[in-house]
Biopython code that builds the backbone (N, CA, C, O; Angstrom):
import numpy as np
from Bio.PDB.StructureBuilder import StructureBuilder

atoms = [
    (1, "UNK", "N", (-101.595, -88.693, 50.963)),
    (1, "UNK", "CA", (-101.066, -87.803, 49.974)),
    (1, "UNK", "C", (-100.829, -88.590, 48.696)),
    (1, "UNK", "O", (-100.286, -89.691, 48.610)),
    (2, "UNK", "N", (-101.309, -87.872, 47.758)),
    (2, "UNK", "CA", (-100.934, -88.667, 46.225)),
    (2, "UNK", "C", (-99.910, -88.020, 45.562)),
    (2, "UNK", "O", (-99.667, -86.819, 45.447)),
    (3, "UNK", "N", (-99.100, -89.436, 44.961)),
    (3, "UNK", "CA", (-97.933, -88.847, 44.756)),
    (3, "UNK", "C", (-98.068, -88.939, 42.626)),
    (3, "UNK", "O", (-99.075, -89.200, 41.968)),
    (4, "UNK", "N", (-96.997, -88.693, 42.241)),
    (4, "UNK", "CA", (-96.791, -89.038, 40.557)),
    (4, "UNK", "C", (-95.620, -89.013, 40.474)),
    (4, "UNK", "O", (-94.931, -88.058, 40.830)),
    (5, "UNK", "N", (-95.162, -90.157, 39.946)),
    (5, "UNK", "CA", (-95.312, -91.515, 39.338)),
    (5, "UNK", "C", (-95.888, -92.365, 40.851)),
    (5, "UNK", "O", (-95.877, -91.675, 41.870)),
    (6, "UNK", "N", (-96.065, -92.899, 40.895)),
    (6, "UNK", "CA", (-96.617, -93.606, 41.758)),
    (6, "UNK", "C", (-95.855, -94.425, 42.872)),
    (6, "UNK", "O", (-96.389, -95.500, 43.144)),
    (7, "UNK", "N", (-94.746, -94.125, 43.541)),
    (7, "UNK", "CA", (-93.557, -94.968, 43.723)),
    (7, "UNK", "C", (-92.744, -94.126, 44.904)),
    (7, "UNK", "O", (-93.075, -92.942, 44.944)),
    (8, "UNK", "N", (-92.021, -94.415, 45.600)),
    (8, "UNK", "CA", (-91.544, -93.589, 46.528)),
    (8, "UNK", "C", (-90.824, -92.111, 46.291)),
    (8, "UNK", "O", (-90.854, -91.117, 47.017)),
    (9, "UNK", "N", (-90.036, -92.368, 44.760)),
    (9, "UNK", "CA", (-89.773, -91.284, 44.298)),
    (9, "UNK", "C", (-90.708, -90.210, 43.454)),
    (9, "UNK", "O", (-90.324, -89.409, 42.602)),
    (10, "UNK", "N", (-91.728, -90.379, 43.827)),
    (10, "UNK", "CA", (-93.003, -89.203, 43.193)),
    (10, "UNK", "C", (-92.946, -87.951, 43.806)),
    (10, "UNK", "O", (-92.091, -87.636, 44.634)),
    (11, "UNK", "N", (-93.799, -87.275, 43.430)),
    (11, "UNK", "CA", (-93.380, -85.832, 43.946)),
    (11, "UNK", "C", (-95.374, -85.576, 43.780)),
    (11, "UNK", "O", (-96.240, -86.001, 43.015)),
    (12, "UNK", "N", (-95.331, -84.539, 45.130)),
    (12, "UNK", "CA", (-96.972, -84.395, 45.604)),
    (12, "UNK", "C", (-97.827, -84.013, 44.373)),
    (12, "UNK", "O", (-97.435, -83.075, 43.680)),
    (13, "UNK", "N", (-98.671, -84.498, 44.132)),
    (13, "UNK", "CA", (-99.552, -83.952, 42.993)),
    (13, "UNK", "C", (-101.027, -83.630, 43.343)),
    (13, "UNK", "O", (-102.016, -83.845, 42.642)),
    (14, "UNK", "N", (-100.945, -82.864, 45.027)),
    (14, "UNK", "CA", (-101.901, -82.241, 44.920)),
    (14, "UNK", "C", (-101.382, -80.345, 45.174)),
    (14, "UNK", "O", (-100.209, -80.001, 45.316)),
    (15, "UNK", "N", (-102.360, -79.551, 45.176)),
    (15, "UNK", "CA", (-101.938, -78.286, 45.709)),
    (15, "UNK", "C", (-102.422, -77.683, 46.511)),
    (15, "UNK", "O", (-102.088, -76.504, 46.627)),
    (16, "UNK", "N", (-103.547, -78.333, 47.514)),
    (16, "UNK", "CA", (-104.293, -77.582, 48.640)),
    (16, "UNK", "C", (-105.424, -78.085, 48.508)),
    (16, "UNK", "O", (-105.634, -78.965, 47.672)),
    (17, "UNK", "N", (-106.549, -77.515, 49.482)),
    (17, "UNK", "CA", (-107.620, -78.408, 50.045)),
    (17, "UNK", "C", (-108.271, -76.945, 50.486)),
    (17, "UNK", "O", (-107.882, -75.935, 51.073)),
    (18, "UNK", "N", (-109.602, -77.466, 49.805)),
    (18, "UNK", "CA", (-110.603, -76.295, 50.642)),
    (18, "UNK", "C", (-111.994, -76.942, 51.605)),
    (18, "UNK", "O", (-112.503, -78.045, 51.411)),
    (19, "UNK", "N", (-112.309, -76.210, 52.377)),
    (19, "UNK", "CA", (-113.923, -76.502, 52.704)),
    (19, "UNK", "C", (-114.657, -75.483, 52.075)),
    (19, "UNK", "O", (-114.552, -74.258, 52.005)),
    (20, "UNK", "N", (-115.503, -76.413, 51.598)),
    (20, "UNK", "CA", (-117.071, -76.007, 50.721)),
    (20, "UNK", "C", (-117.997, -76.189, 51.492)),
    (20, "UNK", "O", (-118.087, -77.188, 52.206)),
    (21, "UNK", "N", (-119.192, -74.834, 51.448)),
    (21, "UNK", "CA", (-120.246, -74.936, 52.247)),
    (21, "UNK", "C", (-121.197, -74.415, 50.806)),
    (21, "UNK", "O", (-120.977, -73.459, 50.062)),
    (22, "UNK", "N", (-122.211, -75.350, 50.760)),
    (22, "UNK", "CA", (-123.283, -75.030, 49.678)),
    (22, "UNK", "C", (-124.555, -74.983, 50.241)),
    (22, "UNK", "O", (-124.882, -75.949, 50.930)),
    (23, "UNK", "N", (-125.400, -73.999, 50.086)),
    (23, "UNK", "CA", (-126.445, -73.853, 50.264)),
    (23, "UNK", "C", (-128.012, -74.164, 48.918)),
    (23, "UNK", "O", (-127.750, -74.116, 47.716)),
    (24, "UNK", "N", (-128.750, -74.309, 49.159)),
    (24, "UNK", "CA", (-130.068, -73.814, 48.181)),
    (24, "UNK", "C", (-130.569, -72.339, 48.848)),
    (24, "UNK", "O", (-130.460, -72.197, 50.066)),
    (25, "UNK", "N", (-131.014, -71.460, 48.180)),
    (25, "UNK", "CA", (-131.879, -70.642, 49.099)),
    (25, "UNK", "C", (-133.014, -70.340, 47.736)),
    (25, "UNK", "O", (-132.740, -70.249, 46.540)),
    (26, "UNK", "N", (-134.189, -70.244, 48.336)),
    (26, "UNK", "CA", (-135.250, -70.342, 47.554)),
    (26, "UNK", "C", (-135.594, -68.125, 47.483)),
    (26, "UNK", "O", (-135.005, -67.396, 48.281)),
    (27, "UNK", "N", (-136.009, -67.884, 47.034)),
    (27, "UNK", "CA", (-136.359, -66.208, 47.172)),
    (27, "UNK", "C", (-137.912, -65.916, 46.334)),
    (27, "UNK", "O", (-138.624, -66.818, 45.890)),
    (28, "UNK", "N", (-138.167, -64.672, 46.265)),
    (28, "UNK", "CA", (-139.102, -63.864, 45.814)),
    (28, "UNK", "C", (-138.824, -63.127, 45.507)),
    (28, "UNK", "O", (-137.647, -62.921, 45.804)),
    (29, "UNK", "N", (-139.527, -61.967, 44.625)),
    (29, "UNK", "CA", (-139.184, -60.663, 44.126)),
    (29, "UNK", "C", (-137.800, -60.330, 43.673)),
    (29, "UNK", "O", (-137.679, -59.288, 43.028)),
    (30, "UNK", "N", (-136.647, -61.112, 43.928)),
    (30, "UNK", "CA", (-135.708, -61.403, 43.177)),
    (30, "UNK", "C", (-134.548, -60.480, 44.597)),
    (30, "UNK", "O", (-133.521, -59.809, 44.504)),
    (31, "UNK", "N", (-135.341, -60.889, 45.690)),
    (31, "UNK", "CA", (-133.836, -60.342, 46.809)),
    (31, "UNK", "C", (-134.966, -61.025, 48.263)),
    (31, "UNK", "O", (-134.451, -61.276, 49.352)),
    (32, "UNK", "N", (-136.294, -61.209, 48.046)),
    (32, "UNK", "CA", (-136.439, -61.635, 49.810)),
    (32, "UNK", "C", (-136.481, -63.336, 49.906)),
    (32, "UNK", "O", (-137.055, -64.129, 49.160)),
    (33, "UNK", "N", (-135.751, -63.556, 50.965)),
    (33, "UNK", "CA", (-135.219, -65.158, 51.285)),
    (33, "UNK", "C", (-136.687, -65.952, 51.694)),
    (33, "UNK", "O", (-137.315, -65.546, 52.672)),
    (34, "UNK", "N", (-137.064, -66.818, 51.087)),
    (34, "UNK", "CA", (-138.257, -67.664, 51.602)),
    (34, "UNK", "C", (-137.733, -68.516, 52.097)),
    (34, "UNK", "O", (-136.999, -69.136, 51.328)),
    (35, "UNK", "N", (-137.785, -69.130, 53.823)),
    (35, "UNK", "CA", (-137.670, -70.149, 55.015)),
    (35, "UNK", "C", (-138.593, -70.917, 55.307)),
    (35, "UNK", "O", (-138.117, -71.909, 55.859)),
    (36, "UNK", "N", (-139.774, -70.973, 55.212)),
    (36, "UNK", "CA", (-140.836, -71.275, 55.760)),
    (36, "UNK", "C", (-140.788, -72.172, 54.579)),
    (36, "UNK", "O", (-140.606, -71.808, 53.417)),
    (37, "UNK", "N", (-140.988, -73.502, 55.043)),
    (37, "UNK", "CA", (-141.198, -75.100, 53.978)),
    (37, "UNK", "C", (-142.442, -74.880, 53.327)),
    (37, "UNK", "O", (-142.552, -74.988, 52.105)),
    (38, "UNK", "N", (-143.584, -74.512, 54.235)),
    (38, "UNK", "CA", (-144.631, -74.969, 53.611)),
    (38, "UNK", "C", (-144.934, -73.865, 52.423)),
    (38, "UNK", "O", (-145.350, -74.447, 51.421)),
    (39, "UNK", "N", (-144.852, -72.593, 52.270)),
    (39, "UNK", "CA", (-144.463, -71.523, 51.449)),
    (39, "UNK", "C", (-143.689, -71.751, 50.215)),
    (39, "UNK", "O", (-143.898, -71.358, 49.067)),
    (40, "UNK", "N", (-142.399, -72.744, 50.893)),
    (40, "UNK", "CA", (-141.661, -73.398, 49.641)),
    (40, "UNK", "C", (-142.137, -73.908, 48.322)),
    (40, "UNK", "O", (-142.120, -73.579, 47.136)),
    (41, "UNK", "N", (-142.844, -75.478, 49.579)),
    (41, "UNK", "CA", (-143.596, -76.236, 48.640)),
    (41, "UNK", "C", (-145.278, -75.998, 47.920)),
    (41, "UNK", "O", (-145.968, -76.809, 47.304)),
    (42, "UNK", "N", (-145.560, -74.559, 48.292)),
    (42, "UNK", "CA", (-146.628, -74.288, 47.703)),
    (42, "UNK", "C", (-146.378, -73.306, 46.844)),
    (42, "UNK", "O", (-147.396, -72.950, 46.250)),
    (43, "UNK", "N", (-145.460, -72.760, 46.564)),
    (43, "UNK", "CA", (-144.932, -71.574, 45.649)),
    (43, "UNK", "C", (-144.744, -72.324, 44.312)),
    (43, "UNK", "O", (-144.425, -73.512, 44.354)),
    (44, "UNK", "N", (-144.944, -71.632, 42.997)),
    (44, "UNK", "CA", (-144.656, -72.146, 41.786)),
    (44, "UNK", "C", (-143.656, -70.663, 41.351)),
    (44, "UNK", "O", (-142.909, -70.627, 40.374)),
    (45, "UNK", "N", (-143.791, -69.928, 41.979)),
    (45, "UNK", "CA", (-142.956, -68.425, 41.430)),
    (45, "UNK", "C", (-141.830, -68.264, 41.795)),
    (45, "UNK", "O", (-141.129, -67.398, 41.272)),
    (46, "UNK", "N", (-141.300, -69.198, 42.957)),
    (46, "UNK", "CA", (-139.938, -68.901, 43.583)),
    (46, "UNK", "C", (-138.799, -68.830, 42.946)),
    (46, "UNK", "O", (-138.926, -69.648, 42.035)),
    (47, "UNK", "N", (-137.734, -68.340, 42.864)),
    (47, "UNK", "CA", (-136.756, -68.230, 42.141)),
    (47, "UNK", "C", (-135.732, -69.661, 43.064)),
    (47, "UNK", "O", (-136.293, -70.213, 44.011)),
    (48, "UNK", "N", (-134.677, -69.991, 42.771)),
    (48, "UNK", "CA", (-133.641, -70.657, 43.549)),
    (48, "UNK", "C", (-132.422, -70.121, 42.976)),
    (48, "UNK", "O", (-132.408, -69.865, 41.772)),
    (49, "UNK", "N", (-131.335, -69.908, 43.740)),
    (49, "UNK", "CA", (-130.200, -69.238, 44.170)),
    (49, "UNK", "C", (-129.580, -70.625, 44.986)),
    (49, "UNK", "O", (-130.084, -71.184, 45.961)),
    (50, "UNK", "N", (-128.375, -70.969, 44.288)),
    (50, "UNK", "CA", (-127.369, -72.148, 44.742)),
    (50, "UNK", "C", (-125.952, -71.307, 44.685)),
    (50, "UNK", "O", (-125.378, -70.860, 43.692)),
    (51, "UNK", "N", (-125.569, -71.236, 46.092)),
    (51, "UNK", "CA", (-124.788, -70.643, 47.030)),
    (51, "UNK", "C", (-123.536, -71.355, 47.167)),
    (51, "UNK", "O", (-123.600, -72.250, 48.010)),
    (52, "UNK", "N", (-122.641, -71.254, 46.706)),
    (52, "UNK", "CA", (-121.098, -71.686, 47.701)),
    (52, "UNK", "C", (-120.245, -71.307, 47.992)),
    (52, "UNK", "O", (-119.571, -70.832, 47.077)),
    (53, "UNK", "N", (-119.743, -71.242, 49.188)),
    (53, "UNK", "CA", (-118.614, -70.623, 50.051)),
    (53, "UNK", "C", (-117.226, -71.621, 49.743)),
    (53, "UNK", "O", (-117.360, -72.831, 49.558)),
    (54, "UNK", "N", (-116.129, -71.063, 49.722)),
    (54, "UNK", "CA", (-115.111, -71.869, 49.751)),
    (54, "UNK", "C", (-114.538, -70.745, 50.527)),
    (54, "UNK", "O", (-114.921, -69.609, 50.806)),
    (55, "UNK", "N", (-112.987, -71.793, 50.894)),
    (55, "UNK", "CA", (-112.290, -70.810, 52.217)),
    (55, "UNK", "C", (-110.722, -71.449, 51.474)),
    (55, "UNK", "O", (-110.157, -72.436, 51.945)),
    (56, "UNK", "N", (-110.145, -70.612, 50.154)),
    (56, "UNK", "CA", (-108.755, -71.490, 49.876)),
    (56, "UNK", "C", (-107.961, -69.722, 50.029)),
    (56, "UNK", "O", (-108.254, -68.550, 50.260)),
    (57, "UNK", "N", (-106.679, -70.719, 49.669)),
    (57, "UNK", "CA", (-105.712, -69.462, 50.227)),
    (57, "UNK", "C", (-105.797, -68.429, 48.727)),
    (57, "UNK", "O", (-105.198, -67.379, 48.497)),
    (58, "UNK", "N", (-106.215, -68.754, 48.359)),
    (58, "UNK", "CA", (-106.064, -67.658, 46.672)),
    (58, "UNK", "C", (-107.861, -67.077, 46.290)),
    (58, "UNK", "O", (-108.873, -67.779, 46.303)),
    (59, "UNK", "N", (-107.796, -66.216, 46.109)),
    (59, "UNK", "CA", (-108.962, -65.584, 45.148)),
    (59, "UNK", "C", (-110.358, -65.630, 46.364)),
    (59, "UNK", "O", (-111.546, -65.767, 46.071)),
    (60, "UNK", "N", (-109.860, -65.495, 47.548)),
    (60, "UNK", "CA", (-110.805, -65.314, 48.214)),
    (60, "UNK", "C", (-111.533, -64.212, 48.790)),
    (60, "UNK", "O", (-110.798, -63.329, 49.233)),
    (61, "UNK", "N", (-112.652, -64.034, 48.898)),
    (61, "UNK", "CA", (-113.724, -62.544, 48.905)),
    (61, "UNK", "C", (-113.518, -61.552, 49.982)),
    (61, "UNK", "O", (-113.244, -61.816, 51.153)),
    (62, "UNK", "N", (-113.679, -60.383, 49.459)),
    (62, "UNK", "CA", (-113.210, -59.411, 50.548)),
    (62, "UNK", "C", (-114.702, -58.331, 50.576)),
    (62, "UNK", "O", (-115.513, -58.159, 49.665)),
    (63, "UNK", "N", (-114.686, -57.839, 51.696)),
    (63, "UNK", "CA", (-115.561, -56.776, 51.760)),
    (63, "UNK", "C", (-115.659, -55.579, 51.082)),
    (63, "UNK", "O", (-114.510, -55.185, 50.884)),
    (64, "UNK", "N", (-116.532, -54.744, 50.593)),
    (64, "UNK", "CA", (-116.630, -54.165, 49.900)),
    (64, "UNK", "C", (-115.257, -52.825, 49.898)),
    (64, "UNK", "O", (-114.795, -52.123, 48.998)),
    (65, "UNK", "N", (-114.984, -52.940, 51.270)),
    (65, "UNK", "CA", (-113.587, -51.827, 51.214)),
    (65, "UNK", "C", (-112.337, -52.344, 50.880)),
    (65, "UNK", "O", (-111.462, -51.575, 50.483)),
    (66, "UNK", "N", (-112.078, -53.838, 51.010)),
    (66, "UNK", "CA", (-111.200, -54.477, 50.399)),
    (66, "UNK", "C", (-110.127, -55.040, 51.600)),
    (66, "UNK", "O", (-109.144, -55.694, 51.251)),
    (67, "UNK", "N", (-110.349, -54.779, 52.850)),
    (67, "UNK", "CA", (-109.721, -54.765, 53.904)),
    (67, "UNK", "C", (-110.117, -55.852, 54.454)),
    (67, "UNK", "O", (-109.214, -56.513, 54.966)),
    (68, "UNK", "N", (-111.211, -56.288, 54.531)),
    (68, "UNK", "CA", (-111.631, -57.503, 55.381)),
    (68, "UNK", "C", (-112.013, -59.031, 54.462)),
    (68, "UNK", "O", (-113.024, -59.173, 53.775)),
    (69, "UNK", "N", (-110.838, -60.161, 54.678)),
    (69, "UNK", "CA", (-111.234, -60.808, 54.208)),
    (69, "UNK", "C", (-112.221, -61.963, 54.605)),
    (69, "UNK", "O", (-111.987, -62.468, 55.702)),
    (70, "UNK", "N", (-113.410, -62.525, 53.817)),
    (70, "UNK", "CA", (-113.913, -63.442, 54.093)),
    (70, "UNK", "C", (-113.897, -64.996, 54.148)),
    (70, "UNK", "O", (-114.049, -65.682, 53.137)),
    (71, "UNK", "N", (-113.779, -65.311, 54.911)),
    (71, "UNK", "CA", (-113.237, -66.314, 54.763)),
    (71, "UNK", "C", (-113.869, -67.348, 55.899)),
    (71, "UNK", "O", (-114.596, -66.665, 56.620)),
    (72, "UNK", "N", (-113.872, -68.409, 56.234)),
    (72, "UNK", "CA", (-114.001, -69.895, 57.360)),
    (72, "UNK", "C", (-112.331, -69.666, 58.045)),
    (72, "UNK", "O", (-111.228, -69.936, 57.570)),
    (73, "UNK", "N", (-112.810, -68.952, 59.570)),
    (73, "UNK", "CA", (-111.823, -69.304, 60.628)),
    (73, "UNK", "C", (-112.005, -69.734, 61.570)),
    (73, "UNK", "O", (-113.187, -70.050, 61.707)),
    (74, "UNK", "N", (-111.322, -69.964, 62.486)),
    (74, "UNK", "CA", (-111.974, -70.648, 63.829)),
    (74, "UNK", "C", (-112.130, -69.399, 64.826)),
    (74, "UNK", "O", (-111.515, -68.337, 64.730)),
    (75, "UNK", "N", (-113.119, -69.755, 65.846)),
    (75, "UNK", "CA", (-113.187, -68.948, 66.493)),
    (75, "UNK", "C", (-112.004, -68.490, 67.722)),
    (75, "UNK", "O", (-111.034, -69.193, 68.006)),
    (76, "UNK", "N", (-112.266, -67.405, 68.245)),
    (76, "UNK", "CA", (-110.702, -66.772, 68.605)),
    (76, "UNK", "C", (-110.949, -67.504, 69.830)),
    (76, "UNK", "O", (-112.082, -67.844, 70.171)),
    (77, "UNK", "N", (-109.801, -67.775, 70.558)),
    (77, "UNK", "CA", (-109.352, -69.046, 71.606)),
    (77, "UNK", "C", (-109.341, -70.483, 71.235)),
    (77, "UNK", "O", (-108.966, -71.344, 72.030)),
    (78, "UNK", "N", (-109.827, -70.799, 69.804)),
    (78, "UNK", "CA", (-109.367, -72.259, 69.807)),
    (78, "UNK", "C", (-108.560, -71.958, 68.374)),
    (78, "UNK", "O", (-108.950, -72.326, 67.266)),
    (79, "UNK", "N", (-107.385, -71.229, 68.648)),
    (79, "UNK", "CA", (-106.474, -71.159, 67.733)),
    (79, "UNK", "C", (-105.282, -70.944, 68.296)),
    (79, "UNK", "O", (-105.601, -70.702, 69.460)),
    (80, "UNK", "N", (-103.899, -70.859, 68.224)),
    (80, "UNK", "CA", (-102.801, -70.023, 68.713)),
    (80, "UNK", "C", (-102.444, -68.914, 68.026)),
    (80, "UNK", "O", (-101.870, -68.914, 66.937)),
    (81, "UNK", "N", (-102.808, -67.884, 68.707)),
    (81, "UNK", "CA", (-102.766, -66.225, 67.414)),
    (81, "UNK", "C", (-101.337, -65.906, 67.297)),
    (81, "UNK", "O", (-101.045, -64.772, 66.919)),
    (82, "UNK", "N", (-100.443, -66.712, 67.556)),
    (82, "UNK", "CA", (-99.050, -66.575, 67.511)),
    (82, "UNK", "C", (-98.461, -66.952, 66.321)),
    (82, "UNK", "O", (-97.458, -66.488, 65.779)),
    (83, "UNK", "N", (-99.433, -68.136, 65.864)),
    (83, "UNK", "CA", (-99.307, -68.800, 64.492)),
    (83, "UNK", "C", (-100.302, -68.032, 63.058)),
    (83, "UNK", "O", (-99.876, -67.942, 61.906)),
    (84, "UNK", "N", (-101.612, -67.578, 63.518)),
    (84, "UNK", "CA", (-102.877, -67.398, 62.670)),
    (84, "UNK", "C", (-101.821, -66.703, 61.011)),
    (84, "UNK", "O", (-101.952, -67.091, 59.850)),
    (85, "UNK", "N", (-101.148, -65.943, 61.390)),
    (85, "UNK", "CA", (-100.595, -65.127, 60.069)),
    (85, "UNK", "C", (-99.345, -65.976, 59.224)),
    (85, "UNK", "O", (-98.516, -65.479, 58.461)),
    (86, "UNK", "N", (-99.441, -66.904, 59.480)),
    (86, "UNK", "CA", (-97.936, -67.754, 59.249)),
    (86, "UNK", "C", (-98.715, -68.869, 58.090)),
    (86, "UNK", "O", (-99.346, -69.916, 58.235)),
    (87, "UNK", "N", (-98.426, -68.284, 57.241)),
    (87, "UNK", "CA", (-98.434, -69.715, 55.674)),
    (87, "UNK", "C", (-97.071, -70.715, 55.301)),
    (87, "UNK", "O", (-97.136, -71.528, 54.379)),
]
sb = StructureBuilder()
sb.init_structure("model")
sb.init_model(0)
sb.init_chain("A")
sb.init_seg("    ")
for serial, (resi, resn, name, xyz) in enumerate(atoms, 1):
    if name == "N":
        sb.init_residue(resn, " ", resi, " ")
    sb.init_atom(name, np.array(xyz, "f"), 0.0, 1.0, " ", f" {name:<3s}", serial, name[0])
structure = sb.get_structure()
């Protein structure tokens, strides 16, 4: 943990921590996903689309009804759901 001033009496000077997941995705026609490498590297028309997910506690994406948020959780049994709602 980093502190400011630098010294035992500092106080935390960070505010949270996210995981980032970044992708490339290469496309066509301006919505179909091209996978196939060799397609990749023989295409001169492809568009590229650079993708990132973050998972922080503020300003994070919800589904189009507004109810479901998106987010990086763990899968259910390697969590304690007693805790999951507790910040």
């Amino acid at each position: 943990m980093a502190k400011w001033p630098n010294n035992y009496e500092g106080s935390k000077s960070h505010d949270g921590y996210s995981l980032l997941i970044g992708a490339r995705v290469h496309i066509k026609n301006d919505s179909i996903p091209v996978t196939d490498f060799d397609d990749i590297n023989g295409s001169a028309d492809l568009d590229t689309l650079f993708f990132i997910q973050a998972s922080y506690r503020v300003m994070m994406e919800r589904d189009p009804t507004g109810t479901i948020e998106w987010g990086f959780y763990p899968v259910f049994g390697y969590f304690n759901e007693m805790k999951r709602n507790r910040r």
